[in-house]
DRENDO-1510 file (C-alpha; in Angstrom, 1 decimal, always signed):
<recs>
REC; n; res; u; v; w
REC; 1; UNK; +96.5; +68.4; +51.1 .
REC; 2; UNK; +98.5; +71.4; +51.4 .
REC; 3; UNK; +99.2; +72.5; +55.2 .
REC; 4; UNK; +98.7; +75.9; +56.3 .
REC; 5; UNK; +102.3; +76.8; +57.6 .
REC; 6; UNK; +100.7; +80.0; +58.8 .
REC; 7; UNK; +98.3; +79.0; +61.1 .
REC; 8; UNK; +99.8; +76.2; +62.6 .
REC; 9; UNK; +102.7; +78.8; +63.1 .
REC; 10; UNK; +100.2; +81.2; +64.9 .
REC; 11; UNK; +98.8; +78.2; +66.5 .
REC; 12; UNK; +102.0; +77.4; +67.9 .
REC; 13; UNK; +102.8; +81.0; +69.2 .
REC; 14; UNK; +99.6; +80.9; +70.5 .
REC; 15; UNK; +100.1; +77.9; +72.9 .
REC; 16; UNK; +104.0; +79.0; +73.6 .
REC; 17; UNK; +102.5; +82.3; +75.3 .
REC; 18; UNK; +99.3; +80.4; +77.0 .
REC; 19; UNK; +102.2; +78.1; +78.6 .
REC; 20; UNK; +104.4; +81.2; +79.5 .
REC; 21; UNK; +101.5; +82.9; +81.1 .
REC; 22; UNK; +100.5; +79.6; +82.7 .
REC; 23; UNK; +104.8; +79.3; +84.2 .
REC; 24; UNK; +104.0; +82.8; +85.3 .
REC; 25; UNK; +101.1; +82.8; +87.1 .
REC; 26; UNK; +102.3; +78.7; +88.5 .
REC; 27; UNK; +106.0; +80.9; +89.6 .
REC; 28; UNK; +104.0; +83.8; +91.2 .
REC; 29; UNK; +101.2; +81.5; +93.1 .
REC; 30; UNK; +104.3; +79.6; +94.7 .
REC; 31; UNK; +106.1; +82.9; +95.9 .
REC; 32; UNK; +102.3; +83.9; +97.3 .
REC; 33; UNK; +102.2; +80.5; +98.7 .
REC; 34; UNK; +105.4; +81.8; +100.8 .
REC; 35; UNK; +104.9; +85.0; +101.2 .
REC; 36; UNK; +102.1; +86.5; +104.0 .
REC; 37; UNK; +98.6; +85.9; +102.8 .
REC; 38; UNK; +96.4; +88.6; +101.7 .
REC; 39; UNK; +93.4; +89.0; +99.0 .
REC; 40; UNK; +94.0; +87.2; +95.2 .
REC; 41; UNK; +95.6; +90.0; +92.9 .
REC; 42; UNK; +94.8; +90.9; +89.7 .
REC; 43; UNK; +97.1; +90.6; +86.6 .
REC; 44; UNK; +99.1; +93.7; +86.0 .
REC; 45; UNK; +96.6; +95.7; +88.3 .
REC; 46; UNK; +97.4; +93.6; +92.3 .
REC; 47; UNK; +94.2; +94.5; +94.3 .
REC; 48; UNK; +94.2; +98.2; +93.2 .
REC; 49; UNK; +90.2; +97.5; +92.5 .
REC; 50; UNK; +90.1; +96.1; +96.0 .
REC; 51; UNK; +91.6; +99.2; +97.9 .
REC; 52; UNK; +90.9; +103.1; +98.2 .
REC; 53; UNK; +93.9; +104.5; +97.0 .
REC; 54; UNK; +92.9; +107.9; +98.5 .
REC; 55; UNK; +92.0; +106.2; +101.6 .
REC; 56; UNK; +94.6; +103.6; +101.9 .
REC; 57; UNK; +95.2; +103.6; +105.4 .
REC; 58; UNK; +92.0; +102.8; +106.8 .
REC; 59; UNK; +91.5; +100.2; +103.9 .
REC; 60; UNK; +94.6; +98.2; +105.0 .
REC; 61; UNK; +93.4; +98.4; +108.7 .
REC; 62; UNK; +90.3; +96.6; +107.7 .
REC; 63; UNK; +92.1; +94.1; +105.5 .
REC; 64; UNK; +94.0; +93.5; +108.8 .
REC; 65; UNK; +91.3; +92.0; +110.5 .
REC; 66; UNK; +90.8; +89.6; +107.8 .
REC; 67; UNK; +94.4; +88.6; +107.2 .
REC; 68; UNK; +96.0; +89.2; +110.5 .
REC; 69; UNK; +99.1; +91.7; +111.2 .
REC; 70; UNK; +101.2; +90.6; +108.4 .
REC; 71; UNK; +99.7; +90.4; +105.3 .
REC; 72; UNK; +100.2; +91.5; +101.3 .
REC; 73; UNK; +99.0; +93.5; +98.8 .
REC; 74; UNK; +99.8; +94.0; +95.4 .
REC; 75; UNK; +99.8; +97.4; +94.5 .
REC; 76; UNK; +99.7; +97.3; +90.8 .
REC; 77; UNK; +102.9; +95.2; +89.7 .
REC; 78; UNK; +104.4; +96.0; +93.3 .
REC; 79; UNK; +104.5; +93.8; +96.1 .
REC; 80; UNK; +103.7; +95.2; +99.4 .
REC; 81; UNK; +104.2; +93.7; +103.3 .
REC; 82; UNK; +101.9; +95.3; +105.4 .
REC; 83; UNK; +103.0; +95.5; +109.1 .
REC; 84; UNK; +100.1; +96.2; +111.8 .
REC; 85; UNK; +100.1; +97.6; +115.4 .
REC; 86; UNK; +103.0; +98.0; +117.5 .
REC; 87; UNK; +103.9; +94.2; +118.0 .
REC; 88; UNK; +104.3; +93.3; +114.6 .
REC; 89; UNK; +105.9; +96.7; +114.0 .
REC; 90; UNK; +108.3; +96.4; +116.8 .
REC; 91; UNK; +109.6; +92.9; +115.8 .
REC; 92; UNK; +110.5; +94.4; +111.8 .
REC; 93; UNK; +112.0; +97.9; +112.9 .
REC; 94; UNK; +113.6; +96.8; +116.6 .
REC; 95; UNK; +113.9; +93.6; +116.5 .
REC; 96; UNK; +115.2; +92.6; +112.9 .
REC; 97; UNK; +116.4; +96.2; +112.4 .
REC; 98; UNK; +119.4; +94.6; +109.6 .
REC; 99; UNK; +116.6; +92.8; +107.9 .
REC; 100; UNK; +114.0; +95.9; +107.4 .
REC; 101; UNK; +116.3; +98.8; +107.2 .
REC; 102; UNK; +115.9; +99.6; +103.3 .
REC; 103; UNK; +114.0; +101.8; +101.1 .
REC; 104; UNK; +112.4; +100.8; +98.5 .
REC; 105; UNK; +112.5; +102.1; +94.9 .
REC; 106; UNK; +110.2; +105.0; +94.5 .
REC; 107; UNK; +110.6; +105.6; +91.2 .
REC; 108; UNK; +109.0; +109.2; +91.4 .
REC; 109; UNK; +111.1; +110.0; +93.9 .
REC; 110; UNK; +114.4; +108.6; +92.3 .
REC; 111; UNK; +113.5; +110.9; +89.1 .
REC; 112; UNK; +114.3; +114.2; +91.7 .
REC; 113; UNK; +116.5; +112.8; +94.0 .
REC; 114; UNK; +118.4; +110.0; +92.1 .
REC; 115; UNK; +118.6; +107.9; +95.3 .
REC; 116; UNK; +120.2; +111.3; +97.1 .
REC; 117; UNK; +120.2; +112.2; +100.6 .
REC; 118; UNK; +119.5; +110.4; +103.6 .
REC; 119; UNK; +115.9; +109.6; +103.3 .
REC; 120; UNK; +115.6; +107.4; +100.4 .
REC; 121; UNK; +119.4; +106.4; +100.3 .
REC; 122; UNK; +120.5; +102.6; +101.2 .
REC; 123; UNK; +123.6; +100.9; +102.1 .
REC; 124; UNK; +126.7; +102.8; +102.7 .
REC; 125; UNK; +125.6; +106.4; +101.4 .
REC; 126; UNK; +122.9; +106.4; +103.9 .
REC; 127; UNK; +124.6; +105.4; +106.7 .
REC; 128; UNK; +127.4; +108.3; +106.2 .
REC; 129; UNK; +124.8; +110.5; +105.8 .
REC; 130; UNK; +122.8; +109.8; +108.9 .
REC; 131; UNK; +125.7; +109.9; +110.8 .
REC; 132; UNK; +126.7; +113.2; +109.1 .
REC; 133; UNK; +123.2; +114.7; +109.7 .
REC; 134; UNK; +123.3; +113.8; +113.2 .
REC; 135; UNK; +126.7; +115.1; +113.6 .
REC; 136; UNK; +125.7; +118.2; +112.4 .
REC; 137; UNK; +122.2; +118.6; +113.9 .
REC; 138; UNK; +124.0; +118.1; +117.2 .
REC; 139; UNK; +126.3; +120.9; +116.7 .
REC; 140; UNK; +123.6; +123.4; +115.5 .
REC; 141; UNK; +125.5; +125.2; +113.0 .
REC; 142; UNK; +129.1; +125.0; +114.4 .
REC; 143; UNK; +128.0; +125.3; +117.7 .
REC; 144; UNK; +127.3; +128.7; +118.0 .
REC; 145; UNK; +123.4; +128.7; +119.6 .
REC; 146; UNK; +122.0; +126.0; +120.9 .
REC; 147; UNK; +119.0; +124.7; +118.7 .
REC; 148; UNK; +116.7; +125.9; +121.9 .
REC; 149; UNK; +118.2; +129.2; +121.7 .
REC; 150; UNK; +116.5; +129.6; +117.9 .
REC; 151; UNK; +113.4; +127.8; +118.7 .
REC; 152; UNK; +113.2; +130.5; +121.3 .
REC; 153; UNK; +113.5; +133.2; +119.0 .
REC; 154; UNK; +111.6; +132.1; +116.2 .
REC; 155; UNK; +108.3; +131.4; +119.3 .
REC; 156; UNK; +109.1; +135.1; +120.0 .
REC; 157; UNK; +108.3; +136.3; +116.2 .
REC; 158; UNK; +105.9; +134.2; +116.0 .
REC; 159; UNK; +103.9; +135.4; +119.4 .
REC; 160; UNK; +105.0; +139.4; +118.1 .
REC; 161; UNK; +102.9; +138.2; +114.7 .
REC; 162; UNK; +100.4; +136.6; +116.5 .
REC; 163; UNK; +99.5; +139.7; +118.7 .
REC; 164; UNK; +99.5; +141.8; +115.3 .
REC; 165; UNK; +96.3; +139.7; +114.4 .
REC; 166; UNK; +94.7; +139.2; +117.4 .
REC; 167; UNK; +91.5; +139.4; +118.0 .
REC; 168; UNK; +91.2; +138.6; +114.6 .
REC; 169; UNK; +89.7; +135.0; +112.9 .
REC; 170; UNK; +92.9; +133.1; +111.0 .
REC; 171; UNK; +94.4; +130.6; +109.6 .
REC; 172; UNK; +97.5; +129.7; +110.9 .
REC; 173; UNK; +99.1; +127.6; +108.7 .
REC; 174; UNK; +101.1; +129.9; +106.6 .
REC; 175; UNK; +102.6; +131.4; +109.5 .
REC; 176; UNK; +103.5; +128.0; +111.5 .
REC; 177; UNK; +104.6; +126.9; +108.4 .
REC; 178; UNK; +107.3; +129.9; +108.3 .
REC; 179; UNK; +108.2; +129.8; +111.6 .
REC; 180; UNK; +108.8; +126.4; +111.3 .
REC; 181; UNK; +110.8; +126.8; +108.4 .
REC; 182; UNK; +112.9; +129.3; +109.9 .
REC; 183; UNK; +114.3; +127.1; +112.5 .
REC; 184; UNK; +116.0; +125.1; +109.6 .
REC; 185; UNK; +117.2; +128.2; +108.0 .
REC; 186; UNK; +118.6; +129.5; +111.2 .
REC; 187; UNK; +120.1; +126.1; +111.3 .
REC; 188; UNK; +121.5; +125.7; +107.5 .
REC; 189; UNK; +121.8; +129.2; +106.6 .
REC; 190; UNK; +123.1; +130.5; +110.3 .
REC; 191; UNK; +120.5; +133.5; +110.0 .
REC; 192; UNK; +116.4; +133.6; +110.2 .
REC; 193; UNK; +114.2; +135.5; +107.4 .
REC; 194; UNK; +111.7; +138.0; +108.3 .
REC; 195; UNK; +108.5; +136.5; +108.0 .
REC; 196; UNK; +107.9; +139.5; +104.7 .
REC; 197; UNK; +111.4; +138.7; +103.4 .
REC; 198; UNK; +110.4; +137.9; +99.5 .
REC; 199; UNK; +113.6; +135.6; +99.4 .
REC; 200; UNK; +111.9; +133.2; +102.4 .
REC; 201; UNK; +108.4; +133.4; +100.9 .
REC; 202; UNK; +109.0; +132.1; +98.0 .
REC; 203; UNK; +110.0; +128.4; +97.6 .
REC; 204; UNK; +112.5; +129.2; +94.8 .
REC; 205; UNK; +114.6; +131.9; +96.7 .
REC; 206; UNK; +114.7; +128.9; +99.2 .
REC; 207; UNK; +116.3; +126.7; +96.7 .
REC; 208; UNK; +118.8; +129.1; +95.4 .
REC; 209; UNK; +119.8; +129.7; +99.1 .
REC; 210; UNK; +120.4; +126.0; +99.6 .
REC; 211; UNK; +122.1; +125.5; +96.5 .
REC; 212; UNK; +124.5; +128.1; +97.8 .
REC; 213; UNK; +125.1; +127.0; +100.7 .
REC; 214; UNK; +125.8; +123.1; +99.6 .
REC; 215; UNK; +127.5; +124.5; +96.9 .
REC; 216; UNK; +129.9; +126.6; +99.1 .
REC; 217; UNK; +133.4; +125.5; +99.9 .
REC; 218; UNK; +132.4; +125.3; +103.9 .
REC; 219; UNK; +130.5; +121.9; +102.7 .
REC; 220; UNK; +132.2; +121.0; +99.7 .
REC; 221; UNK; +134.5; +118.2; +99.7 .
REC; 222; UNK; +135.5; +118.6; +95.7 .
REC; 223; UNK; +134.2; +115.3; +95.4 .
REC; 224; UNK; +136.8; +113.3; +97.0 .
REC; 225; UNK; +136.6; +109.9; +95.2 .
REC; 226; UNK; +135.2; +106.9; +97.6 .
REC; 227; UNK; +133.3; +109.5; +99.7 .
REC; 228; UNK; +129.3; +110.2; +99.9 .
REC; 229; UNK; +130.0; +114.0; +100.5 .
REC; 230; UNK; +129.3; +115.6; +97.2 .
REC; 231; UNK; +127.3; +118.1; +95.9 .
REC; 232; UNK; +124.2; +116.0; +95.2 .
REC; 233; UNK; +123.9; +113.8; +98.3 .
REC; 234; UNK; +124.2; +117.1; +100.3 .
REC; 235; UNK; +121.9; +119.1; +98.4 .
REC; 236; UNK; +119.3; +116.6; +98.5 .
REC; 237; UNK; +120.0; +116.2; +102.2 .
REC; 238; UNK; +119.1; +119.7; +102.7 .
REC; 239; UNK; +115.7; +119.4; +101.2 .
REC; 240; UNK; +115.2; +116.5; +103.2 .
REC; 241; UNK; +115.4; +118.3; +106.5 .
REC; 242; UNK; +113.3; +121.2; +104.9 .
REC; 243; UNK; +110.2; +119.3; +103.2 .
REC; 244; UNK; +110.3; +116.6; +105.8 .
REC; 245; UNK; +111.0; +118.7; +109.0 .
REC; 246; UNK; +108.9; +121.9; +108.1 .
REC; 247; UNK; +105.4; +120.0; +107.1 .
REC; 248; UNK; +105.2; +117.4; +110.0 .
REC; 249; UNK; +105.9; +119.8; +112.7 .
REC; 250; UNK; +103.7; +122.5; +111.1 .
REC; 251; UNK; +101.1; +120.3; +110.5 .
REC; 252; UNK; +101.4; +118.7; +114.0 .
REC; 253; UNK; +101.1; +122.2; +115.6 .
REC; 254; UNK; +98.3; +123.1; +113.8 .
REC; 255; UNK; +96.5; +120.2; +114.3 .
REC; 256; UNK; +97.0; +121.1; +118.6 .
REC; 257; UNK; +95.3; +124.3; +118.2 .
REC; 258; UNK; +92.7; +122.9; +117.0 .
REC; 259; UNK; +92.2; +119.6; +119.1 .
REC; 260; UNK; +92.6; +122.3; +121.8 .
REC; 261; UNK; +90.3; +124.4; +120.5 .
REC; 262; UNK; +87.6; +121.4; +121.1 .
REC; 263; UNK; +88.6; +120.4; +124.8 .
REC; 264; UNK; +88.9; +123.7; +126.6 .
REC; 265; UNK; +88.9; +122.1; +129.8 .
REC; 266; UNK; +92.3; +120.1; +128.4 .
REC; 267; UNK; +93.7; +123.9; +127.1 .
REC; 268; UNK; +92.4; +125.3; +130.5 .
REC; 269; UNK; +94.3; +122.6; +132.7 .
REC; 270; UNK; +97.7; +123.3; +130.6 .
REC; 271; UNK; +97.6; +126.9; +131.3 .
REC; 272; UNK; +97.2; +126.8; +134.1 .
REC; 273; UNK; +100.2; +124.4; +134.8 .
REC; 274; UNK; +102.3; +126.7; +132.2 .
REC; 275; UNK; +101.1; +130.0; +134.8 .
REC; 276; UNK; +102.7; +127.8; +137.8 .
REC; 277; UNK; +106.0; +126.2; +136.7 .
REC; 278; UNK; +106.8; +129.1; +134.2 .
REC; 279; UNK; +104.7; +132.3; +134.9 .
REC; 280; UNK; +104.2; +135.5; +132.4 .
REC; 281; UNK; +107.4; +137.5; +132.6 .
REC; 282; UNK; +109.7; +134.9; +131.3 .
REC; 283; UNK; +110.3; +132.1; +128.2 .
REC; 284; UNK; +110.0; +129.1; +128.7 .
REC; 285; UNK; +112.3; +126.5; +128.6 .
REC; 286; UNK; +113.4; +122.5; +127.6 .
REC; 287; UNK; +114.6; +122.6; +131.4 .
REC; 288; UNK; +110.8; +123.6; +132.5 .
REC; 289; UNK; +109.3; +120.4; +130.7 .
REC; 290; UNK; +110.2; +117.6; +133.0 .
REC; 291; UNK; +108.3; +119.7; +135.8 .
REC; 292; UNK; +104.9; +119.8; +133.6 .
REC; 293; UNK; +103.8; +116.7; +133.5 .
REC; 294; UNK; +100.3; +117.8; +131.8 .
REC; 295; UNK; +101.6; +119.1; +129.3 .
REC; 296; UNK; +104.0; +117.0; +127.9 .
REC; 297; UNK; +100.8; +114.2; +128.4 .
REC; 298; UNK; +98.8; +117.2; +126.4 .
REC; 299; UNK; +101.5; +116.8; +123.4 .
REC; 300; UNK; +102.0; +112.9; +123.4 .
REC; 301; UNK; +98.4; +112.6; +123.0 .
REC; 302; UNK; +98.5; +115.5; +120.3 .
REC; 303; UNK; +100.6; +113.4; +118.4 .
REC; 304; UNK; +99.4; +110.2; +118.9 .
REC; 305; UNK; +96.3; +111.8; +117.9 .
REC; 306; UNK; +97.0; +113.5; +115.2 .
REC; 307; UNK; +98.5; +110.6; +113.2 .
REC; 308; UNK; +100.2; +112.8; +110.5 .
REC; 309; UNK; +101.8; +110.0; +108.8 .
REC; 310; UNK; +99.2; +106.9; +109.1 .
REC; 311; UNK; +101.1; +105.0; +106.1 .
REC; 312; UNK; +104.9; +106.1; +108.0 .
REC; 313; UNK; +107.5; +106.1; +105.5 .
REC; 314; UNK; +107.8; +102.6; +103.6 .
REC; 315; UNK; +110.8; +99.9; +104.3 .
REC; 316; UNK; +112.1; +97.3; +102.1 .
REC; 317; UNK; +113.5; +94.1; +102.9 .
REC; 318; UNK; +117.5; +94.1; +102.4 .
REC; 319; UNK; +117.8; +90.7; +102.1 .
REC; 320; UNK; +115.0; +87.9; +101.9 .
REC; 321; UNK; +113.6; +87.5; +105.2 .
REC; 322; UNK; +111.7; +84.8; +107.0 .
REC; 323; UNK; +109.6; +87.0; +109.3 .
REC; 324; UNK; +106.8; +85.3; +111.7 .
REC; 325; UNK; +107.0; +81.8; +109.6 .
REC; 326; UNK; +106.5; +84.3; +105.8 .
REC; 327; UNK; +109.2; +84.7; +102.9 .
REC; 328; UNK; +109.6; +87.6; +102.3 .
REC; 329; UNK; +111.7; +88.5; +99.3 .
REC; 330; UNK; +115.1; +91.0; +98.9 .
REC; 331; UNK; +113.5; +94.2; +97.6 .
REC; 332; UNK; +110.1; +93.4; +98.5 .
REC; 333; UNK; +108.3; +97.4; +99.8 .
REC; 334; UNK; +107.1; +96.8; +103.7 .
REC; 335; UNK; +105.1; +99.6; +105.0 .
REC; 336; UNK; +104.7; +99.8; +108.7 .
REC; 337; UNK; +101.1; +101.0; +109.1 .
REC; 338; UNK; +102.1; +103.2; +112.0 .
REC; 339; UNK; +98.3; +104.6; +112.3 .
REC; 340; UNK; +97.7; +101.1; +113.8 .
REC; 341; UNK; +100.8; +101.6; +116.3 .
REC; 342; UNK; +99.3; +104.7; +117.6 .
REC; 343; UNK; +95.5; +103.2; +117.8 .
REC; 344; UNK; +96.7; +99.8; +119.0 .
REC; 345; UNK; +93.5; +98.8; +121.8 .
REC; 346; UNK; +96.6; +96.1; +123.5 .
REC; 347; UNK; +98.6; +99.6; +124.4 .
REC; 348; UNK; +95.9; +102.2; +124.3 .
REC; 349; UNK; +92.5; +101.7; +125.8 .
REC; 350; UNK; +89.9; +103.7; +123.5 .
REC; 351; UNK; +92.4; +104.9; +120.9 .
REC; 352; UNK; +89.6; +106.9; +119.5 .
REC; 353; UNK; +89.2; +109.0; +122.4 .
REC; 354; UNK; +91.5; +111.9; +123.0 .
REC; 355; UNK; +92.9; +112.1; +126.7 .
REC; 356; UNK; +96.2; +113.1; +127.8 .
REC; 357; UNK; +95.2; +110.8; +131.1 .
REC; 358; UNK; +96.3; +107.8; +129.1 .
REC; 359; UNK; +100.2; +109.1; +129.7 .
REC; 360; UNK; +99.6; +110.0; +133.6 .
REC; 361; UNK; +100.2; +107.3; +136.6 .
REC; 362; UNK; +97.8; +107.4; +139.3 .
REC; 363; UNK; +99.8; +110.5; +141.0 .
REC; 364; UNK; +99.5; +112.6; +137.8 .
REC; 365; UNK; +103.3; +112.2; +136.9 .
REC; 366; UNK; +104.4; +111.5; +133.2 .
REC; 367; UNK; +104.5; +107.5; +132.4 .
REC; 368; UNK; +105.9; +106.5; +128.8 .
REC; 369; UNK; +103.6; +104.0; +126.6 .
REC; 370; UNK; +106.3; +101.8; +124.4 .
REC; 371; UNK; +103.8; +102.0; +121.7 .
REC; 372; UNK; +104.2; +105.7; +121.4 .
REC; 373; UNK; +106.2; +106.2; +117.7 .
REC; 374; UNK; +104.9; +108.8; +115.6 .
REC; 375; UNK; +108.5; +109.2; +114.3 .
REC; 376; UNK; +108.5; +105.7; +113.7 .
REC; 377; UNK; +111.4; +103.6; +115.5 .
REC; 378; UNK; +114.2; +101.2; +114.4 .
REC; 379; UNK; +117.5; +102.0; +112.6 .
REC; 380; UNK; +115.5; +104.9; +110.2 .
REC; 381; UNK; +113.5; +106.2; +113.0 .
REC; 382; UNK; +113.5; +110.2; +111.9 .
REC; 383; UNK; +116.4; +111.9; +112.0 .
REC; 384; UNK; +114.9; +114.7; +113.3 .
REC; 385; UNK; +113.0; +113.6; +116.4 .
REC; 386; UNK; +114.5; +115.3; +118.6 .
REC; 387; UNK; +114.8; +119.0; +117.3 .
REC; 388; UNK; +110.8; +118.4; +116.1 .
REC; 389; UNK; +109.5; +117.0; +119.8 .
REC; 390; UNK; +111.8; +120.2; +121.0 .
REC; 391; UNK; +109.8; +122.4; +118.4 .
REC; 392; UNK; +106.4; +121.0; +119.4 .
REC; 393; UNK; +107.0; +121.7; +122.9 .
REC; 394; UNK; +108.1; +125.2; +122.8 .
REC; 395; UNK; +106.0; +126.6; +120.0 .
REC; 396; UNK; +102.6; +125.3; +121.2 .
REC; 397; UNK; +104.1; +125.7; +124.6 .
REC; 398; UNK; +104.6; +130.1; +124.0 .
REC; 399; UNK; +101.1; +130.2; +122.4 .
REC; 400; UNK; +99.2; +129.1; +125.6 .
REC; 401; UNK; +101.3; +131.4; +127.2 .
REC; 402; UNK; +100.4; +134.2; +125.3 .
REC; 403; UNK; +97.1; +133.5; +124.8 .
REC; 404; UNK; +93.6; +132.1; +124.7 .
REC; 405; UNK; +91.3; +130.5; +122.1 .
REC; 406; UNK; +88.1; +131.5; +120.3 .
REC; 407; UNK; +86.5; +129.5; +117.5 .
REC; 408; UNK; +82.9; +130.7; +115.6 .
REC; 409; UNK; +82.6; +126.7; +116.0 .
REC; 410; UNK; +80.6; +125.5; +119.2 .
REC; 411; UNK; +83.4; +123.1; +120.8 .
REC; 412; UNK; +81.2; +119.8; +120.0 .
REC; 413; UNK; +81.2; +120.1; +116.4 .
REC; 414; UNK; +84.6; +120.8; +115.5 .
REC; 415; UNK; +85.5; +117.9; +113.4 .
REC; 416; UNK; +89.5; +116.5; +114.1 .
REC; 417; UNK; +89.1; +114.1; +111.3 .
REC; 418; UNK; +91.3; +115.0; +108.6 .
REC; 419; UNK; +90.1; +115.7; +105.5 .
REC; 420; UNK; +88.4; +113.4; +103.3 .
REC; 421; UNK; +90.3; +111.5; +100.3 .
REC; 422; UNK; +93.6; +112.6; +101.4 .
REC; 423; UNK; +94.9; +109.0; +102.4 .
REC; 424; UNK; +94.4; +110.8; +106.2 .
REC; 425; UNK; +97.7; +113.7; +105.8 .
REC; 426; UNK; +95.8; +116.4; +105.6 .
REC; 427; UNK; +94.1; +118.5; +108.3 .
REC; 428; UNK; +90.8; +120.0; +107.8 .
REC; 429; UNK; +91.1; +124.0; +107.9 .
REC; 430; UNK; +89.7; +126.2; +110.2 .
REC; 431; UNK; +90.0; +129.4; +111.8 .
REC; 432; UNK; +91.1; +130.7; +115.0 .
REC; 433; UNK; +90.9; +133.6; +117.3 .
REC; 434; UNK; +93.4; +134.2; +120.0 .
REC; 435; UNK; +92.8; +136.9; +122.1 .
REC; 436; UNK; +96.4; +137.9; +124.7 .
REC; 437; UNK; +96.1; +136.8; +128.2 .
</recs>
């Protein structure tokens, strides 16, 4: 009898992989074992069958009340934490700030930025660069203007625009988007663009501007060995404060108009407290918000409402973690479902509902709701919180001023949901009149 050395070879390659795939699959149960529970992934694919990937949000909110606040999913071959309303969110971002303080690898993103800039950046480079960022956020371009000073401005081109199509039925996107924009420019490039200027319309004169401006030996440090302040990190800085600062803020303010456009009475009520505390014949102010306690309710609820960023901007764990009784590994992506933050019934009653009341006491002044974090919150809360609620406020803030609303839409059909398959980021558009008061 003559043995068949190739089949009992193929036999034995055969069982050496069944047992590999069996260690595998033993290794990976015992991680899920320790890890937050969630639904049984698929080889290779997670629970990518299980989800809407172009509705993820509201898919992972109704995994949440089957799993609880913390639980995992396995998109494709990565391994997510899923964090849900404010409590849970609180205790990653606040509370164990060291522990949750990372980005993940984003390998899209790292083929642009090469880990660059202060958004995606861990460890050491990102904490020079925040504190750089902030440094010179604070200073406004070497202190010369205050950062209200060209908010201000830019409100004032934008109205002057404005009242050139009046009367007229628009879309304001492309112009909040510029006016937006220009407020970094002013900020980076110490001057504004008209809103014409071919150079600010196009995206690539933009780039050549910031290239020459990071390039340029005010913000060169001829790359200084042991330092974080070379031409990439602050390049890629730049475009963070541009891509991330312009759409939010934009989209945020277009997103008012529009909620405003459904609740009259609401946009009636502001006005009417902008006519008192500021009046027609001047600008107003930061210093005028504290006495308008309406409408900073009106733009809390606008952005609690809104929800631009349901998913927020994923975390990773910098070290292995043993959060609420769960492993969870070093490296493992978290994403702190901020869309359940904002709709949270514990902190807001009716979430669906919009209603500025919900940040008024009983004697109509201004009360503060700790669940309140469309910037998110923690150690990488946004950088630019303060110059976009300062934005928000005085944009939107100059347009009731100036004017009032029409819509070819009866009021109780204008749909605020965003638009459908977008994984909830972007707005449905529409068309507005404004006619000068």
């Amino acid at each position: 009898m003559t043995m068949d050395f190739t089949g009992a070879g193929t036999l034995l390659m055969v069982l050496c992989v069944t047992c590999l795939i069996l260690l595998i699959m033993w290794s990976e149960n015992r991680k899920r074992k320790e890890m937050p529970p969630g639904p049984t992934p698929l080889p290779l694919i997670g629970n990518l069958l299980q989800l809407n990937m172009k509705e993820l949000p509201q898919s992972l909110m109704k995994l949440a009340k089957v799993y609880g606040d913390v639980f995992t999913v396995h998109l494709g071959p990565r391994t997510v934490v899923v964090l849900h309303g404010y409590d849970a969110v609180k205790e990653a971002l606040v509370d164990k700030a060291d522990h949750f303080s990372n980005r993940p690898k984003i390998p899209a993103a790292e083929s642009v930025f090469k880990d660059y800039g202060v958004i995606l950046s861990n460890g050491e480079r990102w904490k020079q660069l925040r504190r750089f960022s902030l440094t010179t956020l604070r200073n406004f371009g070497m202190g010369k203007r205050s950062v209200e000073e060209r908010i201000q401005e830019e409100a004032r081109c934008l109205i002057d625009e404005l009242k050139k199509r009046a009367g007229s039925s628009i879309d304001l996107t492309y112009l909040l988007t510029l006016a937006v924009s220009n407020v970094i420019c002013s900020i980076v490039f110490g001057e504004r663009f008209e809103y014409e200027d071919e150079k600010f319309l196009g995206l690539l004169s933009m780039l050549k501007e910031t290239f020459k401006i990071a390039n340029s030996a005010t913000v060169q440090d001829k790359e200084i060995a042991n330092t974080e302040f070379h031409f990439d990190n602050l390049f890629v800085t730049v475009m963070n404060l541009f891509f991330a600062g312009t759409e939010t803020t934009s989209t945020t303010l277009r997103v008012g108009l529009r909620i405003l456009l459904k609740y009259p009475d609401v946009l009636a009520k502001a006005q009417e407290e902008i006519d008192c505390v500021v009046g027609q014949n001047r600008c107003p102010s930061m210093e005028d918000r504290s006495k308008m306690p309406y409408i900073d309710a009106v733009l809390h609820e606008i952005q609690r409402f809104a929800d631009i960023l349901p998913l927020g901007v994923p975390h990773a764990a910098a070290e292995t973690t043993i959060f609420r009784g769960y492993t969870i590994p070093k490296g493992t992506t978290v994403f702190p479902l901020l869309i359940s933050v904002l709709t949270d019934r514990k902190y807001f009653k009716n979430p669906e509902r919009f209603d500025p009341g919900r940040f008024l006491d009983d004697t109509g002044r201004f009360q503060k709701n700790e669940a309140f974090m469309p910037f998110s919150t923690g150690k990488r809360v946004c950088l630019g919180e303060g110059m976009a609620r300062m934005e928000i406020f005085l944009f939107l803030t100059f347009i009731l001023q100036n004017f009032n609303f029409k819509s070819d839409e009866d009021p109780a059909n204008i749909d605020l949901s965003p638009l459908p398959k977008t994984n909830g980021i972007i707005p449905r558009p529409y068309k507005i009149q404004l006619v000068p008061r």
